[in-house]
LODONU-540316 format. One line per 3 residues: number of its first residue (from 0); their letters; for each residue x, y, z of C-alpha. Coordinates in steps of 0.1 Angstrom, whole numbers, plus 5000, padded with zeros to 4 digits. Each point is the difference from the previous one (the first is absolute). Example, Ala and Ser with C-alpha at 12.3 -4.5 7.8 and 13.67 -1.06 7.14 Angstrom:
// residues 2
0	as	5123,4955,5078; 5014,5034,4993;
// end
This chain:
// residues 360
0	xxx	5000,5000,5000; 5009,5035,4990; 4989,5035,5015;
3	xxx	4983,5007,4968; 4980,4968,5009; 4987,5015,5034;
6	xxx	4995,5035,4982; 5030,5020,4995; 5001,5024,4970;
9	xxx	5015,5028,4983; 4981,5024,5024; 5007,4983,5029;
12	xxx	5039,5001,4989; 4999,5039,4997; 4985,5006,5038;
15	xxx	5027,4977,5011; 5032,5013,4981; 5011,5028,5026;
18	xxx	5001,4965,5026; 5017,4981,4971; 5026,5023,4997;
21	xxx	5004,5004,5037; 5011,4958,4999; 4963,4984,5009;
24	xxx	4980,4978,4983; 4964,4994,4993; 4982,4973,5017;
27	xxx	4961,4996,5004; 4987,4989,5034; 4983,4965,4995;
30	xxx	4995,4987,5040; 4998,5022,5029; 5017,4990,5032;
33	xxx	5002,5013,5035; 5020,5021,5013; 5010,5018,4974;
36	xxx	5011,4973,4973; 4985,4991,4966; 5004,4974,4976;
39	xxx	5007,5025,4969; 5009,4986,4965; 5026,5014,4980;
42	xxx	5017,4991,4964; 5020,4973,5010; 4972,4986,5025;
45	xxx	4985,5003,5033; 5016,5014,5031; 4994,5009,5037;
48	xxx	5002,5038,5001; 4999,5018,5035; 4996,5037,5010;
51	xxx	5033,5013,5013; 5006,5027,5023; 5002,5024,4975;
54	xxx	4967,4994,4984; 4986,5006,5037; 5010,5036,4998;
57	xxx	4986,5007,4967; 4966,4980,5004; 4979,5023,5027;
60	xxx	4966,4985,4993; 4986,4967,4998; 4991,5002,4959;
63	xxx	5032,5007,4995; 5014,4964,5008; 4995,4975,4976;
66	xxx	4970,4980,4989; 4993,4966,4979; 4994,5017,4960;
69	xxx	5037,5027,5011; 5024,5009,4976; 5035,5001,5019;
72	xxx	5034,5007,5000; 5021,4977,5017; 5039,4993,5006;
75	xxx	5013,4968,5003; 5021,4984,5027; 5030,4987,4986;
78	xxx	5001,4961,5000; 4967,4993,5012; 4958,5003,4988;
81	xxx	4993,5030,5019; 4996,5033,4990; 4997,5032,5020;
84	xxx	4973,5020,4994; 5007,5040,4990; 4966,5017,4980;
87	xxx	4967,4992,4993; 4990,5013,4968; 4967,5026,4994;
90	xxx	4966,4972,4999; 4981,4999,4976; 4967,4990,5017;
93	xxx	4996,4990,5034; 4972,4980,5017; 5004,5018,5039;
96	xxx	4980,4993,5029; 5003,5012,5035; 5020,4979,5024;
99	xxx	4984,4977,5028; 5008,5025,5034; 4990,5031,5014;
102	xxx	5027,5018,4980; 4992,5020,4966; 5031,4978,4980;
105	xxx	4990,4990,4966; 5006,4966,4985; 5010,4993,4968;
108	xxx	4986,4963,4987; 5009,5001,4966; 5020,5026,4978;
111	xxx	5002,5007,4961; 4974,4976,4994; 4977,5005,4964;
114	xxx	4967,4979,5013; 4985,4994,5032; 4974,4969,5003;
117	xxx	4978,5008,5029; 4990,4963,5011; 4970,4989,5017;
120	xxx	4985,4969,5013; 4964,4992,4984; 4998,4978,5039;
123	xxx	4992,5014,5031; 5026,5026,4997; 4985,5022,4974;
126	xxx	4994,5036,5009; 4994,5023,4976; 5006,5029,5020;
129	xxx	5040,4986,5005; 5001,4992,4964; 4988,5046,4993;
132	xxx	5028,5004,5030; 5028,4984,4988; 4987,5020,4965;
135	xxx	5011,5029,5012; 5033,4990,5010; 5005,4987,4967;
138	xxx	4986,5031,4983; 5023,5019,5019; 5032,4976,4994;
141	xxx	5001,5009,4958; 4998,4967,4993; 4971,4987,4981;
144	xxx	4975,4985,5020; 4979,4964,4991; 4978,4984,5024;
147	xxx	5003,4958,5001; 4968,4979,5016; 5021,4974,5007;
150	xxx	4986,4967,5010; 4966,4997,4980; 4999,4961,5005;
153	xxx	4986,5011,5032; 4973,5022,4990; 4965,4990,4977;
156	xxx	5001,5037,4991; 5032,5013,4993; 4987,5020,4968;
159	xxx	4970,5018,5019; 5029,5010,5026; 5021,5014,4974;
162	xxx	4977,5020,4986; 4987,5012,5038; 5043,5008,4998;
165	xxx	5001,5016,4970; 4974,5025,5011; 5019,5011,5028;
168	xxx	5033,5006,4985; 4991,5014,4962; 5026,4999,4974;
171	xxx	5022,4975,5018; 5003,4966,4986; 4986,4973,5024;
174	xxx	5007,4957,4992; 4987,4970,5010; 5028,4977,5005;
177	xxx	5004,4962,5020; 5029,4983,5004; 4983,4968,5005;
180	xxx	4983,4999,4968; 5025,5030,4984; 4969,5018,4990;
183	xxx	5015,5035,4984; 5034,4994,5007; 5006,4992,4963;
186	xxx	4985,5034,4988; 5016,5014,5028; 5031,4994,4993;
189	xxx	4995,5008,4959; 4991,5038,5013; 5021,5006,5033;
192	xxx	5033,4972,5001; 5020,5021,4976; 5045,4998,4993;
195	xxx	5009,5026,5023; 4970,5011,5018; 5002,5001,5038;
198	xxx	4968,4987,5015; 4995,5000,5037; 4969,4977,5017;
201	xxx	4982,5021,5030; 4975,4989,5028; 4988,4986,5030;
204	xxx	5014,4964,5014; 4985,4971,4984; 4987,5016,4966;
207	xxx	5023,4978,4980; 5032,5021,4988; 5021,4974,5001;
210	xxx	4980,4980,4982; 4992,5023,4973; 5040,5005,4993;
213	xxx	5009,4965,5009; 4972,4995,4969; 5013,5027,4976;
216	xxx	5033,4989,5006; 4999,4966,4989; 5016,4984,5036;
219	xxx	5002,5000,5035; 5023,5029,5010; 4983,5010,5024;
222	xxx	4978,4984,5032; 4965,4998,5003; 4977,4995,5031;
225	xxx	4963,4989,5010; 4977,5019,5014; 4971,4998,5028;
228	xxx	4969,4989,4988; 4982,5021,5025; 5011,5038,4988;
231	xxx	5023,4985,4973; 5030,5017,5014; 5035,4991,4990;
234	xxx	5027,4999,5021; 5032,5021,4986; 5012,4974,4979;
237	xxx	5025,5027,4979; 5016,5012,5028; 5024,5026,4979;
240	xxx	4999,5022,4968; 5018,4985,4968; 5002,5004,4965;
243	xxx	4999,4970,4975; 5005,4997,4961; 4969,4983,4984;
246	xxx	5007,4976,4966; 4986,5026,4982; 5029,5028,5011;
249	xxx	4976,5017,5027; 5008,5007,5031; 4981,4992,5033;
252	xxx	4995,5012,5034; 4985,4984,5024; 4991,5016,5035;
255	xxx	4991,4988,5036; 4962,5003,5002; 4988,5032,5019;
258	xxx	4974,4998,5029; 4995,5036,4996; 5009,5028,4973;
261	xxx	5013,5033,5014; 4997,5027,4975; 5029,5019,4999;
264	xxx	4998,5035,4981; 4978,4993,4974; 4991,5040,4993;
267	xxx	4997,4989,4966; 4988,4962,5003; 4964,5005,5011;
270	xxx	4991,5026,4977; 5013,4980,4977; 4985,4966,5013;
273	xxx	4965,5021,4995; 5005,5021,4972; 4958,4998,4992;
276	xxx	4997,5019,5031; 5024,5025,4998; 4982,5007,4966;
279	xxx	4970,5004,5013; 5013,5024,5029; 5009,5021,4972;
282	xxx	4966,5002,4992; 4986,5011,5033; 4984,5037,5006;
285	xxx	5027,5006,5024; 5031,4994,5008; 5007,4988,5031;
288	xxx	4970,4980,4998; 5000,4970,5024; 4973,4976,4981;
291	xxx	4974,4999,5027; 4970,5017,4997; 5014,5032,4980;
294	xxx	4979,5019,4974; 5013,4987,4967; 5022,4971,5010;
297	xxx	5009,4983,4965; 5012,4967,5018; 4967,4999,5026;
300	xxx	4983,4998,4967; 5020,4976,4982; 4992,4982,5032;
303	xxx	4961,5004,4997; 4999,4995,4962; 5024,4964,5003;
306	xxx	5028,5015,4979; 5024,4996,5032; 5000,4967,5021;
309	xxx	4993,5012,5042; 5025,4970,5009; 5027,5014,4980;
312	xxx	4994,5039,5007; 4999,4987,5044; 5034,4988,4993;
315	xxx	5014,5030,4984; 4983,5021,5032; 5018,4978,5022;
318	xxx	5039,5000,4984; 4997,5037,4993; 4992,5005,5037;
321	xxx	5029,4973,5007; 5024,5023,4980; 4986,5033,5018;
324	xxx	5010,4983,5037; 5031,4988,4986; 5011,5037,4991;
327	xxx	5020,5015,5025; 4985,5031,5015; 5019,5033,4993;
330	xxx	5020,5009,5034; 5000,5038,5008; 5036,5018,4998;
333	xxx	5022,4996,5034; 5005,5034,5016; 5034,4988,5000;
336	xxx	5002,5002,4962; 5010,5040,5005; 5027,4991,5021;
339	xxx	5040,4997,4985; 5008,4965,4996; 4964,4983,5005;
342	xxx	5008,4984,4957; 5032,4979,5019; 4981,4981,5022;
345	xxx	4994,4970,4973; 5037,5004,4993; 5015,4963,5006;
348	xxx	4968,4979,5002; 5006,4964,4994; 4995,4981,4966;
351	xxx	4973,4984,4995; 5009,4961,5014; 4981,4973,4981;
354	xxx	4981,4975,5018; 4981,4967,4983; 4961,5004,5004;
357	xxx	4978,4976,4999; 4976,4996,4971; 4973,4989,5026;
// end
């Protein structure tokens, strides 16, 4: 395998020349580790690549370490396959959520990736409102978005679901797929599975990713699991993020399963996510109309005539009031701020240290 077989081009070889010429090479990040190593491939093959001390003092914030999808540069240890890990190279796209914690720190799951399969269990699991959720994050990644409805062997209605789906999220592609009987995965994999493509597989525990890769990939590279028949919950068989070549010269991420998404700064993702909407505001008498009970409301009376599903505008309600809560509130000035010398006070503050957190 060569870079150009995990998606390095000409492009990518102009960003990088100022880090060529300073003795690095590029690498792409195919496993990540703890503690600050990743498995990142380079031309001659893979390596183990770790963060030095230097990179510590340059990286301040937590997107700035590197993610599964990364374009690198790396330097090589002399007479051994590691590699020490210098730059990470401007993304692409990037699918972000907000880390498990108390802490604002965003998470990167997967970088420079071109499609993004939201997958979703036609079992006990299915939720449609997770399915608009995790829309949004994908809306705001830059990624393209398609929504899977993985195992329809399960379910005497898939098609009548898909099209209760398709409502809901308008203008984004939404499958029936089944590993069991393979059901889409053929056309599937015509459309999507393309040489060079990055695709990454996103959802909750138990939805099938593995599966659905494991099936587009033509093996077992990676390891599946069972789940309860009582909520049809899946343990977190994929326990790390990696990137795998399919047969067909596409390239695969899979991800741990998420028990929750987090949105993290998607400004842009749920206008986006519910661009009908944000049409219709436009058409309102005022302004700052709030869609209630105003005088000329042009979405209360897409919602009286049927033109706008109520399920779909209650979830667009309730992330734009999640992204309101999530916006810090503007502090008032310090009365010290008039004072000589108050500006040196965040002089010397600590790098930011990177810390594993748990896709849970």
């Amino acid at each position: 395998m060569t870079l150009a077989d995990y998606g390095w081009n000409e492009a990518l070889a102009l960003v990088f020349a100022p880090h060529a010429m300073a003795g690095l090479e590029p690498a792409r990040v195919v496993c990540e580790l703890r503690r600050n190593f990743y498995a990142v491939q380079t031309e001659a093959g893979e390596v183990l690549a770790e963060c030095g001390g230097g990179f510590f003092h340059i990286a301040k914030k937590s997107d700035q370490f590197p993610a599964v999808g990364d374009w690198v540069g790396v330097k090589k240890r002399g007479g051994e396959p590691r590699a020490d890990l210098h730059v990470v190279l401007p993304r692409k796209t990037k699918f972000s959520r907000r880390a498990s914690g108390s802490e604002e720190i965003e998470q990167i799951v997967a970088a420079n990736i071109d499609t993004v399969f939201l997958v979703s269990g036609l079992d006990q699991n299915f939720n449609p409102k997770r399915i608009q959720r995790f829309l949004v994050a994908a809306k705001e990644s830059g990624a393209e978005a398609v929504v899977l409805l993985n195992k329809s062997d399960v379910c005497d209605n898939a098609e009548d679901v898909r099209k209760e789906i398709q409502v809901l999220v308008p203008g984004v592609p939404v499958h029936i797929t089944s590993t069991l009987t393979r059901k889409g995965l053929k056309a599937l994999a015509a459309t999507y599975v393309q040489p060079g493509r990055t695709l990454a597989f996103i959802g909750s525990s138990g939805v099938g990713k593995s599966s659905l890769i494991n099936a587009l990939v033509c093996d077992e590279a990676l390891p599946t699991g069972e789940v309860r028949e009582k909520d049809s919950k899946g343990r977190h068989t994929t326990t790390r993020r990696e990137l795998v070549i399919a047969p067909s010269g596409a390239l695969v991420i899979d991800t741990p399963g998420m028990r929750e998404l987090q949105l993290w700064g998607v400004e842009d993702g749920v206008e986006d996510a519910f661009a009908d909407i944000k049409a219709l505001a436009l058409q309102c008498r005022f302004t700052n109309c709030g869609h209630t009970n105003e005088p000329g409301c042009a979405v209360q009376a897409a919602l009286k005539s049927g033109g706008l599903v109520a399920q779909r505008f209650e979830s667009y309600r309730k992330l734009k009031a999640e992204k309101v809560a999530a916006t810090p509130a503007l502090k008032k000035p310090s009365a010290l701020a008039s004072k000589p010398g108050w500006n040196k006070k965040n002089e010397g503050t600590k790098p930011f240290r990177h810390r594993f957190h748990s896709d849970d």
